[in-house]
DSSP file (Angstrom, degrees, kcal/mol; ACC not computed):
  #  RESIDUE AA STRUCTURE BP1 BP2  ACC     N-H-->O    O-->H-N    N-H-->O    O-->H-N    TCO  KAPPA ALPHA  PHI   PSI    X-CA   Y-CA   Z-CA
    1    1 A X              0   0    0      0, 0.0     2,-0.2     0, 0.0    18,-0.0   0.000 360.0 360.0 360.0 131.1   42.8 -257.7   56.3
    2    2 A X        -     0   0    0      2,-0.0    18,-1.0    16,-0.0     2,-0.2  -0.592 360.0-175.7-105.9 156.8   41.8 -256.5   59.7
    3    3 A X  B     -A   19   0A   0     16,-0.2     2,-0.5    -2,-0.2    16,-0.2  -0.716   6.2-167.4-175.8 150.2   43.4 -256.2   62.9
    4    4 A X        -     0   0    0     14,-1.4    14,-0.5    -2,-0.2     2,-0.4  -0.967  11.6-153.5-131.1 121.2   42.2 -255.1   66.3
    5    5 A X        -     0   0    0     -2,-0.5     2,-0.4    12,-0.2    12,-0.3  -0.913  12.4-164.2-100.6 132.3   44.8 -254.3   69.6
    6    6 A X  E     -B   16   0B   0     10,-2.0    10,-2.1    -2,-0.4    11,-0.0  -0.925  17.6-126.4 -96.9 121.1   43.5 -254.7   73.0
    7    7 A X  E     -B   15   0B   0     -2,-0.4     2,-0.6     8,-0.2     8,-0.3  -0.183  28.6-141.7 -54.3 145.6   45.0 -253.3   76.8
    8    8 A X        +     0   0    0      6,-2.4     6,-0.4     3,-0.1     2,-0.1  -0.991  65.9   9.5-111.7 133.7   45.2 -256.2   79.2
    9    9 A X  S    S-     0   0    0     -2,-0.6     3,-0.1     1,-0.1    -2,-0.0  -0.257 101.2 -70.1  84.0-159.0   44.3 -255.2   82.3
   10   10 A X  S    S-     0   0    0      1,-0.3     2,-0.3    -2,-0.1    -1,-0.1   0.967 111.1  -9.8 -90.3 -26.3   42.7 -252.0   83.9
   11   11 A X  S    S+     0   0    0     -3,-0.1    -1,-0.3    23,-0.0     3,-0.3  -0.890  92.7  79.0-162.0 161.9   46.2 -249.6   83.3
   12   12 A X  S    S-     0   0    0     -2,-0.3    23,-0.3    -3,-0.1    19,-0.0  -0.674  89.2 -91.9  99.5-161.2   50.4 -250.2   82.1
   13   13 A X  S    S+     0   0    0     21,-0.4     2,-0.6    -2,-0.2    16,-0.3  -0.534  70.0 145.6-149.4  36.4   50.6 -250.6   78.4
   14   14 A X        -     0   0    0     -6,-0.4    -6,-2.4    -3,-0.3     2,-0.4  -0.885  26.3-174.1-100.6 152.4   50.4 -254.1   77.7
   15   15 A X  E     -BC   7  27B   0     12,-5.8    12,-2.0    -2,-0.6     2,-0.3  -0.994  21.3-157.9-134.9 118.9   48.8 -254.6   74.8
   16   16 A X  E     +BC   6  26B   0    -10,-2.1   -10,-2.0    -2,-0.4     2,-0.2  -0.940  21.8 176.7-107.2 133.7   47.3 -257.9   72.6
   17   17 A X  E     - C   0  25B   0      8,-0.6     8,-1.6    -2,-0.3   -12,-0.2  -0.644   4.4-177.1-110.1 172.8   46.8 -257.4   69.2
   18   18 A X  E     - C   0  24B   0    -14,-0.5   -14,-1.4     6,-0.2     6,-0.2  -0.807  12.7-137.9-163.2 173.9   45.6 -260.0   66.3
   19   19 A X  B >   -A    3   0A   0      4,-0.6     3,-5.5   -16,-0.2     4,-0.4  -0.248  45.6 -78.8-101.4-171.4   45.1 -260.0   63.0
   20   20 A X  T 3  S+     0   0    0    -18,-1.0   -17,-0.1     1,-0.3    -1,-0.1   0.169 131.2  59.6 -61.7  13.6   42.7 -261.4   60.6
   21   21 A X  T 3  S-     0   0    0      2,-0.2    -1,-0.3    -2,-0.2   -18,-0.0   0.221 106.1-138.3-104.1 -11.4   44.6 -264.9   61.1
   22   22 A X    <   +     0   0    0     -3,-5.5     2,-0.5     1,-0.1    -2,-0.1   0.982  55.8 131.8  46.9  64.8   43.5 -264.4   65.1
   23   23 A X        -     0   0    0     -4,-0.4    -4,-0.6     2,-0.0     2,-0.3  -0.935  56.0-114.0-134.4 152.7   46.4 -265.5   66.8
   24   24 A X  E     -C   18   0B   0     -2,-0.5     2,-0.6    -6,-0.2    -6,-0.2  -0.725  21.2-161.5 -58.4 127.6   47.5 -263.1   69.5
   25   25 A X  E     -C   17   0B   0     -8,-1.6    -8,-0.6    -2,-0.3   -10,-0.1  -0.912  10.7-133.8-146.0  98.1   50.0 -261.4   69.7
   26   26 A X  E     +C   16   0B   0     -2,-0.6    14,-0.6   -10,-0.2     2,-0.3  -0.230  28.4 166.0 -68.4 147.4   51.8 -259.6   73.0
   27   27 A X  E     +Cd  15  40B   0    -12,-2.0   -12,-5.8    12,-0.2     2,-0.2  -0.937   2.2 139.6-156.8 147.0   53.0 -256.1   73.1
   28   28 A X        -     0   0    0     12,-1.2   -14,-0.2    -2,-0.3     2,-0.1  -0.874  40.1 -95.5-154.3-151.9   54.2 -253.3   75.7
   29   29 A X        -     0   0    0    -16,-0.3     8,-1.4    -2,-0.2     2,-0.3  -0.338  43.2 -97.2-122.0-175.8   56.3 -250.7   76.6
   30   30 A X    >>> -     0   0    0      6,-0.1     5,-1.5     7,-0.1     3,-1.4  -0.693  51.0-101.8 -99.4 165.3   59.7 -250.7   78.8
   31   31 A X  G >45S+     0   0    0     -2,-0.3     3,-2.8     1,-0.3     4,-0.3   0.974 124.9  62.4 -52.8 -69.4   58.8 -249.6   83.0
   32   32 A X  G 345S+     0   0    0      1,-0.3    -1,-0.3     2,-0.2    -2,-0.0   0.660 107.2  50.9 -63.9 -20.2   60.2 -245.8   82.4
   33   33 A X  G <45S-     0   0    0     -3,-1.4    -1,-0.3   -20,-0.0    -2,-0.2   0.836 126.4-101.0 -82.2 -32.3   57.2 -245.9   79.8
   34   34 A X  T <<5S+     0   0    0     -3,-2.8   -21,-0.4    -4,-1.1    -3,-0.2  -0.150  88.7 106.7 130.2  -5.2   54.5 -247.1   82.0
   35   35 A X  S   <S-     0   0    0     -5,-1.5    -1,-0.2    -4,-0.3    -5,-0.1  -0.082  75.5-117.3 -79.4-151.6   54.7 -250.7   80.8
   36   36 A X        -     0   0    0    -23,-0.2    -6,-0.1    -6,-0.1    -5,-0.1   0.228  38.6-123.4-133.7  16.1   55.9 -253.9   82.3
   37   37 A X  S    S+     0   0    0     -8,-1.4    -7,-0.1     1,-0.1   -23,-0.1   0.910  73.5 129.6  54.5  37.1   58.8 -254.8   79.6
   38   38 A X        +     0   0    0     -9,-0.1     2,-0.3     2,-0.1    -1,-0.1  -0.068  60.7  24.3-117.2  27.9   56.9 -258.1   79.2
   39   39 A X  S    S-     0   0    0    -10,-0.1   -12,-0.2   -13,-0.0     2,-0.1  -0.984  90.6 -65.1 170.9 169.1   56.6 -258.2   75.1
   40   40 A X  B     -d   27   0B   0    -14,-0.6   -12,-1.2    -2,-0.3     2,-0.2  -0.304  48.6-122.7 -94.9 160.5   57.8 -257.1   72.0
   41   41 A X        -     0   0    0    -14,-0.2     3,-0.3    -2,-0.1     4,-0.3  -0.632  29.2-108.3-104.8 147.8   57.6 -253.4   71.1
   42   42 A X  S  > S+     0   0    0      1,-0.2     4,-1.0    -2,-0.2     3,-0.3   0.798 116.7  47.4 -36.9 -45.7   55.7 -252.3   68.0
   43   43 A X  H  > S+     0   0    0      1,-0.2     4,-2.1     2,-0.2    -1,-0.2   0.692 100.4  68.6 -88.5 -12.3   58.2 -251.4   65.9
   44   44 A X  H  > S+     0   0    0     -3,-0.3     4,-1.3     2,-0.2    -1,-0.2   0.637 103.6  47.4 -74.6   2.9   60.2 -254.7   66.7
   45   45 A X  H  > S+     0   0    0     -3,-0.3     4,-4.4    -4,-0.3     5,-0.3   0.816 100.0  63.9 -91.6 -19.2   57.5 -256.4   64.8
   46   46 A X  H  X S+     0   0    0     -4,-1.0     4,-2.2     1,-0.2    -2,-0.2   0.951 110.2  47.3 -48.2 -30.6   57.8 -253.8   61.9
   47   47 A X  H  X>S+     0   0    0     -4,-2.1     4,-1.3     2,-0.2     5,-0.6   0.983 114.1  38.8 -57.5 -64.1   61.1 -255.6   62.0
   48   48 A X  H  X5S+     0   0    0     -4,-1.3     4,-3.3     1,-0.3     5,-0.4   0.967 108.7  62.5 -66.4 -49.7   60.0 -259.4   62.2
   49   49 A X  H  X5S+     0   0    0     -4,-4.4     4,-2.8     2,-0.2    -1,-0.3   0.884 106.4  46.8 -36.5 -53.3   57.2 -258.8   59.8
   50   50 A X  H  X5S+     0   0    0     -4,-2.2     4,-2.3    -5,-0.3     5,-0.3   0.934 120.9  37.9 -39.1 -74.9   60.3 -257.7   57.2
   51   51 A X  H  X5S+     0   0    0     -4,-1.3     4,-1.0     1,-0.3    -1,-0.2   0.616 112.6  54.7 -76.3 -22.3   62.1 -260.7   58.0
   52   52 A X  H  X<S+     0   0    0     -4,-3.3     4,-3.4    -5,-0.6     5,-0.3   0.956 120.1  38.0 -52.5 -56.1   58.9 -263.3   58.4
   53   53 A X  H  X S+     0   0    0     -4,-2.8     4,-1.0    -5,-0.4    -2,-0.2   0.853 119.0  45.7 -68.4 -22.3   57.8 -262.2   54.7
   54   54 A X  H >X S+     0   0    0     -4,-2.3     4,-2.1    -5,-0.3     3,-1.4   0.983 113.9  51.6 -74.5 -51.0   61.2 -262.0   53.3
   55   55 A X  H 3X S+     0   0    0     -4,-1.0     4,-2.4    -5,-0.3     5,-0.5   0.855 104.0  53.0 -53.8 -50.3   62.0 -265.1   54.8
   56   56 A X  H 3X S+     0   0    0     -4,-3.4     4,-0.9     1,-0.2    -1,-0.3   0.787 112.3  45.9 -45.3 -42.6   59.1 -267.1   53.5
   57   57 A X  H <X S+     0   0    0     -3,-1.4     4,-1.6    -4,-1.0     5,-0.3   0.824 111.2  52.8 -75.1 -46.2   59.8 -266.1   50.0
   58   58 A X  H  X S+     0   0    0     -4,-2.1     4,-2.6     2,-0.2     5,-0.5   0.984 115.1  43.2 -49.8 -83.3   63.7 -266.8   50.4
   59   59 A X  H  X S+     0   0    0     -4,-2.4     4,-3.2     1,-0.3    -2,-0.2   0.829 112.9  50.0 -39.3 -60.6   62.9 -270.2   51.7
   60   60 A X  H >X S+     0   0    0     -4,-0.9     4,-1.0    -5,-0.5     3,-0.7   0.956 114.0  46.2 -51.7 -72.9   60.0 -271.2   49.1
   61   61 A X  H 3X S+     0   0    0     -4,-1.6     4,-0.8     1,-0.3    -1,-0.2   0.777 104.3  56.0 -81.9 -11.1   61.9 -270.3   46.4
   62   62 A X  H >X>S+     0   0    0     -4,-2.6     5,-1.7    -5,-0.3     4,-1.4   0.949 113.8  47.5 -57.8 -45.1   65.2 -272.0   47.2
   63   63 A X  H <<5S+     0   0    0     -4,-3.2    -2,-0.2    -3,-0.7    -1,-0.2   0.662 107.0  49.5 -88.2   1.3   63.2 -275.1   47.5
   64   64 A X  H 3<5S+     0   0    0     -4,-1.0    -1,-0.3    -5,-0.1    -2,-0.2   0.446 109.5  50.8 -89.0 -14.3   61.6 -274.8   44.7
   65   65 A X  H <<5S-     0   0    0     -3,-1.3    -2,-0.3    -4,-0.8    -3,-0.1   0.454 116.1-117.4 -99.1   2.8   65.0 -274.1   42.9
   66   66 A X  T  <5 +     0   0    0     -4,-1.4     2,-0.5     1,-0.2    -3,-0.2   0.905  56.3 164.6  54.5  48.4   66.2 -277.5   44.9
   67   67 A X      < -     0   0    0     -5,-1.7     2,-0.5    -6,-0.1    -1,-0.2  -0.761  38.0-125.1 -67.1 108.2   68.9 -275.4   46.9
   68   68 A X        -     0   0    0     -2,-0.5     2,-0.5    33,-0.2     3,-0.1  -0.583  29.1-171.7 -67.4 131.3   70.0 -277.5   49.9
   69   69 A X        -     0   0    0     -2,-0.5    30,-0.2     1,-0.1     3,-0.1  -0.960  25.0-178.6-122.9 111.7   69.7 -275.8   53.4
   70   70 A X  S    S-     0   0    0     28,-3.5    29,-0.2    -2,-0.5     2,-0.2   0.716  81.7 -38.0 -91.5  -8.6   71.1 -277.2   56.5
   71   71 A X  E     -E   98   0C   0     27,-0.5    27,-1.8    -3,-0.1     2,-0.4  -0.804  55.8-141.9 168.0-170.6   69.5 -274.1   58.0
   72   72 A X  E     +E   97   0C   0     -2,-0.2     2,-0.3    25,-0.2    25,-0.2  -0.952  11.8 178.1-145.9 137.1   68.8 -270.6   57.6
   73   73 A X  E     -E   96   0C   0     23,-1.1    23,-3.2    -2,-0.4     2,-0.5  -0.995  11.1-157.6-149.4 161.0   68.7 -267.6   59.7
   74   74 A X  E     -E   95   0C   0     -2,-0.3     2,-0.5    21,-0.2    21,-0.2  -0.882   6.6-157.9-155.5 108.8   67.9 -263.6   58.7
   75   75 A X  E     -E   94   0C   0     19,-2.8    19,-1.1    -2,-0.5     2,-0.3  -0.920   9.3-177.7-134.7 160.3   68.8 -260.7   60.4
   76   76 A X  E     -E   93   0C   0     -2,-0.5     2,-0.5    17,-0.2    17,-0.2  -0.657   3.4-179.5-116.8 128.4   67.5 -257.4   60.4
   77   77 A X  E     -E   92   0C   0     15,-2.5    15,-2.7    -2,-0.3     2,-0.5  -0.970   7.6-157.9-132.4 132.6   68.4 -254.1   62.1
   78   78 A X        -     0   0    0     -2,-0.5     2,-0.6    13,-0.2    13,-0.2  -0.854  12.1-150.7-156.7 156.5   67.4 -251.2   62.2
   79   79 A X        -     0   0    0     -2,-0.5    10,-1.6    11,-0.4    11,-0.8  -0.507  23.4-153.3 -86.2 116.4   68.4 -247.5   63.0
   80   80 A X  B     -G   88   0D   0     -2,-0.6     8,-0.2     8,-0.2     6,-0.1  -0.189  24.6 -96.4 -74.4 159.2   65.9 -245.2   64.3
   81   81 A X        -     0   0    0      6,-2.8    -1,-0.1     4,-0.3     4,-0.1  -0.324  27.3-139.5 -68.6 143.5   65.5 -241.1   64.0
   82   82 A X  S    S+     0   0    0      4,-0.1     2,-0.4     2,-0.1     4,-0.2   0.785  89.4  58.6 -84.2 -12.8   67.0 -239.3   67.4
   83   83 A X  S    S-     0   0    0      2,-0.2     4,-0.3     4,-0.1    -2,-0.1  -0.761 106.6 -66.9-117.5 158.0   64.0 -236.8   67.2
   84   84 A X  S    S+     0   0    0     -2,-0.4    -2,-0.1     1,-0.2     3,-0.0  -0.470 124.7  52.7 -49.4 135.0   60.0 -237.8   67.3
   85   85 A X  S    S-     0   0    0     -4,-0.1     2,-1.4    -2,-0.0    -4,-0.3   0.185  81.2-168.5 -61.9  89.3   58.7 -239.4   64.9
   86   86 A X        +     0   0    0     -4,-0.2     2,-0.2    -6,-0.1    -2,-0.1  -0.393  26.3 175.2 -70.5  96.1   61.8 -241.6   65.8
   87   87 A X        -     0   0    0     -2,-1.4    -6,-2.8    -4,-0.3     2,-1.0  -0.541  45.7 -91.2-105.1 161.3   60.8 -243.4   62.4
   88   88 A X  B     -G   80   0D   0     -8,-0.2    -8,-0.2    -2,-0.2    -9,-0.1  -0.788  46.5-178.8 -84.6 109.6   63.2 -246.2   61.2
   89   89 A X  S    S+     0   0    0    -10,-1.6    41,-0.9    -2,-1.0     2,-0.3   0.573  72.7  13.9 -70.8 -16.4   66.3 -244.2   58.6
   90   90 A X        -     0   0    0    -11,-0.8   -11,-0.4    39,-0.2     2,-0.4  -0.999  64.1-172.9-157.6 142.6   68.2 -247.3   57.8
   91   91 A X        -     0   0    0     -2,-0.3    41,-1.2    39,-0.2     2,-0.6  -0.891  16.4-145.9-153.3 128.3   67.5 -251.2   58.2
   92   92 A X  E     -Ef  77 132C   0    -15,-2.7   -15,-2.5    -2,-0.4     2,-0.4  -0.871  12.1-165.7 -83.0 106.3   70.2 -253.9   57.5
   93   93 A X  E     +Ef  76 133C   0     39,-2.5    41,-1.2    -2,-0.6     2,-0.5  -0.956  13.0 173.9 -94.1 104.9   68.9 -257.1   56.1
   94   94 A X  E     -Ef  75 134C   0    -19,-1.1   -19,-2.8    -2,-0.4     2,-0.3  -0.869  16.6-152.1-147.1 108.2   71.2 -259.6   56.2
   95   95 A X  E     -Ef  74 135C   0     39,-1.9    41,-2.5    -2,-0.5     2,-0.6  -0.589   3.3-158.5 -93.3 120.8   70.6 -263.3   55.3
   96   96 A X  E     -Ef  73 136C   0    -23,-3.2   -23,-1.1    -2,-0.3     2,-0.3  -0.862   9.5-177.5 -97.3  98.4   72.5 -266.4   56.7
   97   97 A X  E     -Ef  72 137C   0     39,-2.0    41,-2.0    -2,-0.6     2,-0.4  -0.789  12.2-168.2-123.1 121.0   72.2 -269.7   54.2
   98   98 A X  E     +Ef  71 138C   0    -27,-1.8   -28,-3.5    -2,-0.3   -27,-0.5  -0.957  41.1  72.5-118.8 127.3   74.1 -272.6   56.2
   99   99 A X  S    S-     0   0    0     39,-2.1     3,-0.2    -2,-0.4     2,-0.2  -0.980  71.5 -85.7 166.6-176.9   74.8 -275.8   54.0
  100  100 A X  S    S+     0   0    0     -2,-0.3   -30,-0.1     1,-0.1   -32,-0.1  -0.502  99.4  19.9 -90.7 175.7   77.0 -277.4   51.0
  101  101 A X  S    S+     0   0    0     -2,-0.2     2,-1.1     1,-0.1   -33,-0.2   0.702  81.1 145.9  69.9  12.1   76.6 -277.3   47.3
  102  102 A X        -     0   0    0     -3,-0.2    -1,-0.1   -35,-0.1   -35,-0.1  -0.285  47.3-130.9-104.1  95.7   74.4 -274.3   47.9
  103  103 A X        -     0   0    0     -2,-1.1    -1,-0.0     2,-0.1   -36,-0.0   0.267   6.4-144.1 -41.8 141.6   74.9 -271.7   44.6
  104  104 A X  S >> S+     0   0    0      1,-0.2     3,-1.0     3,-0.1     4,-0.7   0.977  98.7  57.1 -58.6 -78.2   75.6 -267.9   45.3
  105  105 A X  H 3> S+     0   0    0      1,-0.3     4,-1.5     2,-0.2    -1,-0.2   0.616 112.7  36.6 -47.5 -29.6   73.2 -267.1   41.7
  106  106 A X  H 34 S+     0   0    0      3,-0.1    -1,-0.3     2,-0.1     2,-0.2  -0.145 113.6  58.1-108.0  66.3   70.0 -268.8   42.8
  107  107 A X  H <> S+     0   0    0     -3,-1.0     4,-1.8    -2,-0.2    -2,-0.2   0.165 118.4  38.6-152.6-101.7   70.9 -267.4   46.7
  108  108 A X  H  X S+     0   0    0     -4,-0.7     4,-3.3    -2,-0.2     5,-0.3   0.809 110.3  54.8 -18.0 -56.9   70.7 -264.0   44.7
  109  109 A X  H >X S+     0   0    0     -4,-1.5     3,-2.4    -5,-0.3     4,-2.1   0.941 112.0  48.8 -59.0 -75.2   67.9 -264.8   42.5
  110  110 A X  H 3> S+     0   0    0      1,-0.3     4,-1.7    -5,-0.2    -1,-0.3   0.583 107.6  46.5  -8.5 -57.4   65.9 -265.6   45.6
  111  111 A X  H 3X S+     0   0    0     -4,-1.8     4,-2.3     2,-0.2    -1,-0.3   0.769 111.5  56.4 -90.7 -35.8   66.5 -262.8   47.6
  112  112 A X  H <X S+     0   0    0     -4,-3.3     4,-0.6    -3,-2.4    -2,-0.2   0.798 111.3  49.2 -56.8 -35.8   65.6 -260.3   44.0
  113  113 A X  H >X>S+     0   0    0     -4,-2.1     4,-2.3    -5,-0.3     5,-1.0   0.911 112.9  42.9 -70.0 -37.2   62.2 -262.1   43.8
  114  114 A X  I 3<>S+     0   0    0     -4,-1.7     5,-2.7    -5,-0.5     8,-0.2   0.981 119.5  43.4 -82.3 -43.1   61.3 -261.7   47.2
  115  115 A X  I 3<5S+     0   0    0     -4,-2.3    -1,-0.2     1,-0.1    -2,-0.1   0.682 125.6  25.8 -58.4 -13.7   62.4 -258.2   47.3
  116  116 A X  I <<5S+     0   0    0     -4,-0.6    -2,-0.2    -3,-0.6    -3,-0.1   0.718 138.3  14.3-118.7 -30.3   61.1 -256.8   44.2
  117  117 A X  I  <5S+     0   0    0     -4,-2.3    -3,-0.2    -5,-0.1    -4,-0.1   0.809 120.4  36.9-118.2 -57.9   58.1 -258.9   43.3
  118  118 A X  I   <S+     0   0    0     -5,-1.0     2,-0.5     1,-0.1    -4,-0.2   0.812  93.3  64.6 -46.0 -55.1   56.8 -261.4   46.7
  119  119 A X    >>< -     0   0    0     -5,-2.7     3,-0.7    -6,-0.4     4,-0.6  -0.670  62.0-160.9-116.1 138.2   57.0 -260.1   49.6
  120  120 A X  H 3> S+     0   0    0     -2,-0.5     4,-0.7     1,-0.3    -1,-0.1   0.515  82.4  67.3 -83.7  -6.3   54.7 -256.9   50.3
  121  121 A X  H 3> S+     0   0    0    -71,-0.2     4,-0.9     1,-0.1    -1,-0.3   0.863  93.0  56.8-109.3  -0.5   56.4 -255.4   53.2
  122  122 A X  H <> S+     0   0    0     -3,-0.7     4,-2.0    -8,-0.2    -2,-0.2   0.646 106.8  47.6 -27.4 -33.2   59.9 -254.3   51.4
  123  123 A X  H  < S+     0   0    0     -4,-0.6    -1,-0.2     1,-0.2     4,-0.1   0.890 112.1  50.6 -93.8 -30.8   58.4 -252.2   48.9
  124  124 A X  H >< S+     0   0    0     -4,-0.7     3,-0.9     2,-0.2    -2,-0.2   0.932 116.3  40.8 -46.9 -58.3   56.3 -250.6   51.6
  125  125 A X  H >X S+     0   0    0     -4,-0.9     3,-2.0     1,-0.3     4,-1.6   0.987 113.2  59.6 -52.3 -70.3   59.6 -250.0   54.1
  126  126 A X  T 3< S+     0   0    0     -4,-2.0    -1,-0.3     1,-0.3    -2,-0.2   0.006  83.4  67.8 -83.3  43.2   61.4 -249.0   51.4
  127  127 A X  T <4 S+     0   0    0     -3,-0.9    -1,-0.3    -2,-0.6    -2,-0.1   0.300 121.8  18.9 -92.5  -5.5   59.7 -246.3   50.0
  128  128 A X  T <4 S+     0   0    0     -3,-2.0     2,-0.5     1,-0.3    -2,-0.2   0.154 116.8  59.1-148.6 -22.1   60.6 -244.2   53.2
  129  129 A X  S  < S-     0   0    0     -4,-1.6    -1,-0.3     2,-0.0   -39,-0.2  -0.968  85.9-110.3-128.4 145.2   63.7 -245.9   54.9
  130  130 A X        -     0   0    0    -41,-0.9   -39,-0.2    -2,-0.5     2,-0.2  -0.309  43.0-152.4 -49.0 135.3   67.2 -246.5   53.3
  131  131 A X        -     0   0    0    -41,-0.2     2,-0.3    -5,-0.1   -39,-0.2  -0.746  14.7-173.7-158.1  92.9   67.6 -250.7   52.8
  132  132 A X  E     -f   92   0C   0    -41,-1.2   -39,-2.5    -2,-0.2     2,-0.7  -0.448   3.2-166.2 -73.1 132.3   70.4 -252.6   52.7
  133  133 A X  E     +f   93   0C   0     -2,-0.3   -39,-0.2   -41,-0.2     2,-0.2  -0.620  12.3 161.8-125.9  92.1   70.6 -256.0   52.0
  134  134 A X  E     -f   94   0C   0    -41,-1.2   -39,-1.9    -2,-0.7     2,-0.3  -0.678  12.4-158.9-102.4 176.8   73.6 -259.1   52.4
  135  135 A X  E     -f   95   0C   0    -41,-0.2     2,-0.5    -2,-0.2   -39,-0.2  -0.990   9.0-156.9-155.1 168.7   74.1 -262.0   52.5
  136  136 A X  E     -f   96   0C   0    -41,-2.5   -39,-2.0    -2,-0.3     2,-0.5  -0.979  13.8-149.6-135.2 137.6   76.5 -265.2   53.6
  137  137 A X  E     -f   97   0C   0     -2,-0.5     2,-0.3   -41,-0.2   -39,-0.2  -0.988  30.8-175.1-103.4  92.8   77.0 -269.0   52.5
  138  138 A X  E     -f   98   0C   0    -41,-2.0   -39,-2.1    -2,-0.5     3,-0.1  -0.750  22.4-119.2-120.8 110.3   77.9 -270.1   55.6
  139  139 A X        -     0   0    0     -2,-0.3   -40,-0.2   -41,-0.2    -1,-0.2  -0.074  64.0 -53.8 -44.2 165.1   79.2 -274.3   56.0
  140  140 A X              0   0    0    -42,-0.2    -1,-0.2     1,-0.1   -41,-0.1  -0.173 360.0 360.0 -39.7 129.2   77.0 -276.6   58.4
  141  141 A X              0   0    0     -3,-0.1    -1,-0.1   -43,-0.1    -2,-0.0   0.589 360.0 360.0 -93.2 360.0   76.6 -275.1   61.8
């Protein structure tokens, strides 16, 4: 796996990355930084990367366990250090499962395979940041 970021333009701090999947990807920085606020910040993709891979694994195995979803949402926060490296200390994972019929124990189970065995960027995070994890069974939105 590869991945190569490039500036657009001659000067600011916008930035296109992509990975060994080639798709593009935008990033910059807020004005006071000398970007143009026009894109997602690095460390908000460490975020959606958590919550793509987690998610992917949640989802797959629900449906594999023939869990009904009327939909599904996952969010993630997290609190950064006040001094440089301002590294992420805490991130709140917190999983929304909207439907009927849909059991807490394979809800759980899900979300214990994807954290412990599937998905590769949890064990990564949490080897250095504090990781909380809930979740909700939610009725039909």
């Amino acid at each position: 796996m590869k991945a190569v970021v490039k500036r657009v333009g001659s000067q600011g701090m916008t930035l296109v990355g992509k990975g060994s999947s080639n798709h593009w990807i935008p990033l910059d920085g807020t004005e006071d930084f000398g970007g143009y606020d026009a894109a997602s910040r690095p460390l908000e993709l460490i975020l959606i990367g958590l919550a793509g891979c987690t998610s992917m694994d949640v989802l797959s195995i629900l449906r594999k366990m023939k869990v009904p979803l009327d939909d599904y949402e996952l969010q993630v926060e997290g609190v950064r250090a006040e001094e440089h490296p301002k590294v992420f200390t805490h991130i709140a994972v917190n999983y929304l499962f909207y439907g009927t019929d849909i059991d807490p124990a394979k809800v759980e189970k899900a979300i214990k395979l994807s954290e412990e065995r599937y998905c590769s960027v949890a064990p990564m995070l949490r080897a250095t940041v504090e990781m909380e994890t809930t979740y909700e069974i939610l009725p039909p939105r």
